[in-house]
C-alpha positions as CSV (number, residue, x, y, z in Angstrom):
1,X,28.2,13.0,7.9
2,X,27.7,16.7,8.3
3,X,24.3,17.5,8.8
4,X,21.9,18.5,6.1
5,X,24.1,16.4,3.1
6,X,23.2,13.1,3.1
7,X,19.6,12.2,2.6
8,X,18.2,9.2,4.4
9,X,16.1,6.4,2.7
10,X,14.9,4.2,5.5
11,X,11.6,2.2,5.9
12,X,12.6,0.0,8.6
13,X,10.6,1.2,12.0
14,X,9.3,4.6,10.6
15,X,11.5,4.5,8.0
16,X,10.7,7.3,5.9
17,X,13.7,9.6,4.5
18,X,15.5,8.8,1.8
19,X,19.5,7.7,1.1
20,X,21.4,8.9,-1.2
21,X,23.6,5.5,-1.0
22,X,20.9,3.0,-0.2
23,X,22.0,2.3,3.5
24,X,19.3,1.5,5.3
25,X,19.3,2.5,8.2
26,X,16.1,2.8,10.7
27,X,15.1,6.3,12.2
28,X,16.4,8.6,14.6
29,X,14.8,8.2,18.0
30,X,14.9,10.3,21.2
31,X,17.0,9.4,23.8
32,X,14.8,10.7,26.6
33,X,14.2,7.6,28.5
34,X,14.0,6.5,32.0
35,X,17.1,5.0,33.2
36,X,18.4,3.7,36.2
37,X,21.4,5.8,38.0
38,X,24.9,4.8,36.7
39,X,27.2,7.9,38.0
40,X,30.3,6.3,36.4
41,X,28.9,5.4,32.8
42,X,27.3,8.5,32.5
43,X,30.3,10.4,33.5
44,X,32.0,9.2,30.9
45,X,29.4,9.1,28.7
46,X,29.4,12.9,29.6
47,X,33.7,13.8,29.5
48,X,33.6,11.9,25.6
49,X,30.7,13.0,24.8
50,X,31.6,17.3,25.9
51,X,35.7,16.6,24.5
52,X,34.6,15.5,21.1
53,X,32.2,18.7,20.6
54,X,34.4,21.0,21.8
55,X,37.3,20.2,19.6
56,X,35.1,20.1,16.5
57,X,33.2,23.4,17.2
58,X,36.3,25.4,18.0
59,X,37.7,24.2,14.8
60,X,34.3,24.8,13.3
61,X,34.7,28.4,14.8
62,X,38.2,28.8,13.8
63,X,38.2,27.9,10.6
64,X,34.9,29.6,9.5
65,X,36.2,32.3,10.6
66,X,33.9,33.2,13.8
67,X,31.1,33.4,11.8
68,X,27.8,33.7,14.0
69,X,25.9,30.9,12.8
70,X,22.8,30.9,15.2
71,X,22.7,27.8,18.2
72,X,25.1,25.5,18.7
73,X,25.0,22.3,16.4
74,X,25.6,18.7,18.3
75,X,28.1,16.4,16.1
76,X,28.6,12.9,17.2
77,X,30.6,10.3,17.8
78,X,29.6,6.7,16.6
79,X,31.8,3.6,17.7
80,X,30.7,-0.3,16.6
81,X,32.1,-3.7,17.2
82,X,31.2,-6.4,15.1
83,X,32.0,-10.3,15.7
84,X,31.1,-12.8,13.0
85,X,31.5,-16.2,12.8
86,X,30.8,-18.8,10.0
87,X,32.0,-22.0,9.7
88,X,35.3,-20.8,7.5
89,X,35.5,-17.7,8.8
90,X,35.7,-15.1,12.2
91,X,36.0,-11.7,12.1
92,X,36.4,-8.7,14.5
93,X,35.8,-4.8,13.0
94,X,35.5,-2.0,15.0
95,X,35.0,1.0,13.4
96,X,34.8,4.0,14.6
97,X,32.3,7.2,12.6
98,X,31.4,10.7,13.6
99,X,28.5,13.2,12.6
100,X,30.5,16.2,12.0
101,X,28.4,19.0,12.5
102,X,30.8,22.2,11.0
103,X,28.1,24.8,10.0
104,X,30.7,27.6,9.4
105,X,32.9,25.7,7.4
106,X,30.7,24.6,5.1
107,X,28.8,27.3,4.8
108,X,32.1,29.3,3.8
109,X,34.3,27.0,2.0
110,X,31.8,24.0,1.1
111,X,33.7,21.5,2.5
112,X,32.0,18.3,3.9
113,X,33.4,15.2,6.1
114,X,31.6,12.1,6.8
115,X,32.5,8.4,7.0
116,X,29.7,6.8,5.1
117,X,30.7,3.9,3.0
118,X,29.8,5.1,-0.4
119,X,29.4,3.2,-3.9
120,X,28.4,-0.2,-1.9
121,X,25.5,-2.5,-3.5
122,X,22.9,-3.3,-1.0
123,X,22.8,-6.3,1.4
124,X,26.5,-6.7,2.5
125,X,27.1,-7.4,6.2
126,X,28.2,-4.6,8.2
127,X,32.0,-6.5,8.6
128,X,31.9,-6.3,4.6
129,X,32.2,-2.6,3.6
130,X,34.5,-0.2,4.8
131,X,33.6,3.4,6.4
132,X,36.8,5.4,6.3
133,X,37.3,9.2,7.0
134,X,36.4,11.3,3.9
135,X,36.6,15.0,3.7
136,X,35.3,17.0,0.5
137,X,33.6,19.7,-1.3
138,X,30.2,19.5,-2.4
139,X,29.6,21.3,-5.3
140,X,26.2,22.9,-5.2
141,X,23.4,20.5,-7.0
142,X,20.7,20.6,-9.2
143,X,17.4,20.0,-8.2
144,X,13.5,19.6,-8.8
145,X,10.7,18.6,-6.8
146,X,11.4,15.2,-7.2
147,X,15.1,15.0,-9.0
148,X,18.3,16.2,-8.1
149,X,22.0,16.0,-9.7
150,X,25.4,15.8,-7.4
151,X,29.0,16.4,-7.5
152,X,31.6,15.6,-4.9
153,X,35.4,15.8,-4.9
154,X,37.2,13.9,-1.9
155,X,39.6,12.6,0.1
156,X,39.7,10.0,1.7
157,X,42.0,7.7,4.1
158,X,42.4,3.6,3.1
159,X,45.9,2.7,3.3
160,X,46.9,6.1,2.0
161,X,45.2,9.1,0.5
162,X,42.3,8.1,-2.0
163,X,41.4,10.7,-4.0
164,X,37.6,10.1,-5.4
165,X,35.3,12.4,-7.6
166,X,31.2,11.4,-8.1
167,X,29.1,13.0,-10.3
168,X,24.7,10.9,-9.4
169,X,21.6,11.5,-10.6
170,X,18.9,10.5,-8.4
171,X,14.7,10.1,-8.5
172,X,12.2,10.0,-6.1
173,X,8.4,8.9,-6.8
174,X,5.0,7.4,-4.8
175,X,3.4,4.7,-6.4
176,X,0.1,3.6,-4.3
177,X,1.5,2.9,-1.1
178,X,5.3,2.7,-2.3
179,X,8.0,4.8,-1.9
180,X,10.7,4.7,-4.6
181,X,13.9,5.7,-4.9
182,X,16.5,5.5,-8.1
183,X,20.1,6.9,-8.4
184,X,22.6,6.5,-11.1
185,X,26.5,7.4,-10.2
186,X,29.7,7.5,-12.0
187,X,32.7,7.9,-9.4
188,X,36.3,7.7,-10.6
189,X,39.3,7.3,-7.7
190,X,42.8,6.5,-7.9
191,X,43.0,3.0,-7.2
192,X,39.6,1.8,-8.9
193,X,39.6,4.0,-11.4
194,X,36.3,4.8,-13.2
195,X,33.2,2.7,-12.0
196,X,29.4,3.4,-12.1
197,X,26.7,2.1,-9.3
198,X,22.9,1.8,-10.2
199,X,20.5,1.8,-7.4
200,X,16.5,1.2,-6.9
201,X,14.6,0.8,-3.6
202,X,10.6,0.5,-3.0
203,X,9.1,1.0,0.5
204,X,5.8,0.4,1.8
205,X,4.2,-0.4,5.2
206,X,2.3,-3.5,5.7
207,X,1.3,-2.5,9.0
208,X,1.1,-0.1,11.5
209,X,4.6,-1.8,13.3
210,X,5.4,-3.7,10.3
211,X,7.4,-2.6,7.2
212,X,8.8,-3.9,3.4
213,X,11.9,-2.9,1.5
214,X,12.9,-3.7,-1.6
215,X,16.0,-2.9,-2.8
216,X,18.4,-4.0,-6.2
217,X,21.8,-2.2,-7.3
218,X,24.5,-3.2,-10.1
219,X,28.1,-2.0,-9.6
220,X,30.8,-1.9,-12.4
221,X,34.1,-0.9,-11.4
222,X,37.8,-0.9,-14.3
223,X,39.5,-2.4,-11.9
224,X,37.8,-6.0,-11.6
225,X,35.8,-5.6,-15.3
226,X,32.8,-7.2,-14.2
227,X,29.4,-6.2,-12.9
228,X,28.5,-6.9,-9.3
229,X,25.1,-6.9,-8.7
230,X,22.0,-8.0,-5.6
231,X,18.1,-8.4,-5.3
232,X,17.5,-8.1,-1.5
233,X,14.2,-7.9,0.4
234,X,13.6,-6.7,4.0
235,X,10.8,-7.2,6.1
236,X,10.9,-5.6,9.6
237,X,8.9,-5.3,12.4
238,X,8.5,-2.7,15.6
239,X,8.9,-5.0,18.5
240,X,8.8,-2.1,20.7
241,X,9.1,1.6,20.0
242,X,12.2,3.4,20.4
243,X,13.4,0.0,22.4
244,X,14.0,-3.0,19.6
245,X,12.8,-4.5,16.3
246,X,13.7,-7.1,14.4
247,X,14.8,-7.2,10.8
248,X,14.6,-10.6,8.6
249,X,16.1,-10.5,5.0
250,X,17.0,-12.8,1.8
251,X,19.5,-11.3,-0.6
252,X,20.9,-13.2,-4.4
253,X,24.2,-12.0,-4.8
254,X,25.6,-12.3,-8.4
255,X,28.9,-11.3,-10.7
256,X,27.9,-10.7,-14.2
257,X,25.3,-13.5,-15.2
258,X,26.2,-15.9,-12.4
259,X,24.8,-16.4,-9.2
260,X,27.5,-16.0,-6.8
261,X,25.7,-16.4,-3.4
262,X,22.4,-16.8,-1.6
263,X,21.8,-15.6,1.7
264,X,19.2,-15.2,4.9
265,X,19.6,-13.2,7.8
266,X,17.5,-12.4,11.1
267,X,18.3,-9.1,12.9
268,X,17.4,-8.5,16.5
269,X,18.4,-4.9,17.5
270,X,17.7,-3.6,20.9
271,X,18.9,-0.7,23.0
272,X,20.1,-2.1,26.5
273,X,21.0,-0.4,29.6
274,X,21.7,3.3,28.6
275,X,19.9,5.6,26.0
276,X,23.3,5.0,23.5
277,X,23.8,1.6,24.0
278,X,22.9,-0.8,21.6
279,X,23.1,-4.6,20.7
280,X,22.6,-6.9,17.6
281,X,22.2,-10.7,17.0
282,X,22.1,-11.6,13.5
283,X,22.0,-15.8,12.6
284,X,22.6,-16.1,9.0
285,X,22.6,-18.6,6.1
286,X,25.1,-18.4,3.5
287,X,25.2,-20.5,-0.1
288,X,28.3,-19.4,-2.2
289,X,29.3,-20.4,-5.4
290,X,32.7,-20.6,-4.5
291,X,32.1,-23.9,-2.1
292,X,29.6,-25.3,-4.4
293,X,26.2,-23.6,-2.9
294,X,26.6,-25.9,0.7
295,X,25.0,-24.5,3.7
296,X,27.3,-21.9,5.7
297,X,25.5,-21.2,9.0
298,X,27.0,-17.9,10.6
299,X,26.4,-15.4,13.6
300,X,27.5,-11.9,14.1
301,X,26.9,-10.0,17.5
302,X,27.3,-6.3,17.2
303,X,28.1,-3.7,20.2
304,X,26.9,0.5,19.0
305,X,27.9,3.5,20.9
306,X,26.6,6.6,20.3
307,X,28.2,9.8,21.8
308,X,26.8,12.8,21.6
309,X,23.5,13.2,19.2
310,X,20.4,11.5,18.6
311,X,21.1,7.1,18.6
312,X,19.3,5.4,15.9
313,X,16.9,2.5,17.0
């Protein structure tokens, strides 16, 4: 997303900033470490890494029309690979998201792009949403010291051009040792039509390495006519700084007043090898409605690269 619009809300590990979606994700480390010499990986860590700047800044610089916008601005290139298995299901999703950093641009026209998958009710697994290319304006927001009010008008490709507009409110508070966040939204597109998303999340540290999130959101949408809606809680703890941690959750998944689906997860992050290389292993336990609440074990083993940047732990 380009730098400076989207607000993170994260407790996990440090996690401090606040979302504007709710998408937790844990802090922004350094990725000055000690590493053993790899010439090859790190050339092309290097050639993908100096190619995808380039072509962004000299569109940046075109585009904006040369305006001298102070030092030069990293974006960067973000590509996952999830595998999950259950015992009805495999799935393989790569997807592939960028930091666009495009100072001039935006500072000129107002225009935005990111990839962040918006108007999604916490919980989901990663293989579960969708993070398409969307490119926008911003419209300038209303704020307070602890309020602010957005508008967005965007494009976006899914099987076509999706053209989306989102008008959210959202709230920020400290309660004792909790964080809070709440944001309302009312997004209209042309193949859900009108919808509205209503999000909460409390964070507070336990510990010095260990960390709580709570988190609920209810989603209404024309096209389906009912309410989607979870209750998830997070609990996560810094095995080691800037290296791994792991994340352990329970989520209640429901569609109007039903329970549709219970389910556990245990997250083990850890950043192998090279500053930008990550891995995950998540065991899960699924009970849906739809096969009669019986115990689904799963897996899903994620692979993140991060080009260009800072990686997140």
């Amino acid at each position: 997303m380009t730098r400076g619009l989207v607000v993170t809300l994260a407790i996990g590990l440090g996690l401090a900033a606040h979302s504007v979606e709710g998408q937790q994700e844990p802090p922004v480390q350094t990725a000055a470490a000690v590493v053993s010499p790899a010439p090859w990986i790190d050339r092309l860590y290097d050639r993908i890494t100096r190619y995808f700047n380039g072509k962004v800044a000299a569109a940046d610089y075109y585009f904006g029309l040369r305006d001298d916008i102070g030092p030069f601005q990293e974006s960067q290139l973000r590509f996952r690979l999830w595998v999950e298995h259950d015992r009805y299901h495999t799935r393989v999703e790569p997807t592939i998201s960028a930091d666009v950093a495009i100072p001039r641009i935006e500072r000129r026209f107002s225009i935005y792009a990111d990839n962040v998958a918006s108007n999604v009710i916490p919980g989901l697994s990663p293989t579960e949403t969708k993070d398409n290319l969307r490119v926008g304006v911003r419209g300038a927001s209303t704020h307070g010291r602890r309020w602010q009010f957005t508008r967005d008008l965007s494009v976006r490709a899914s099987g076509g051009l999706v053209l989306e507009a989102l008008v959210a409110a959202h709230y920020q508070w400290y309660w004792g040792h909790w964080d809070g966040h709440a944001s309302q939204s009312l997004f209209w597109n042309n193949q859900d039509s009108l919808g509205s998303l209503t999000r909460l999340v409390l964070d507070r540290q336990l510990a010095p390495a260990w960390y709580l999130r709570l988190q609920t959101g209810a989603k209404y949408t024309q096209e389906r006519e009912y309410w989607t809606a979870s209750q998830v809680v997070k609990v996560g703890w810094v095995v080691a700084e800037n290296r791994d941690y792991l994340l352990g959750s329970v989520a209640a998944f429901s569609k109007d007043q039903l329970m549709d689906e219970y389910r556990a997860e245990m997250t083990y992050r850890r950043r192998v090898w090279r500053p930008w290389i990550f891995i995950e292993l998540t065991p899960s336990l699924r009970f849906e409605r739809d096969r009669d609440f019986e115990s689904n074990p799963g897996v899903r083993l994620g692979l993140d690269l991060f080009f260009g940047g800072l990686p997140r732990l």
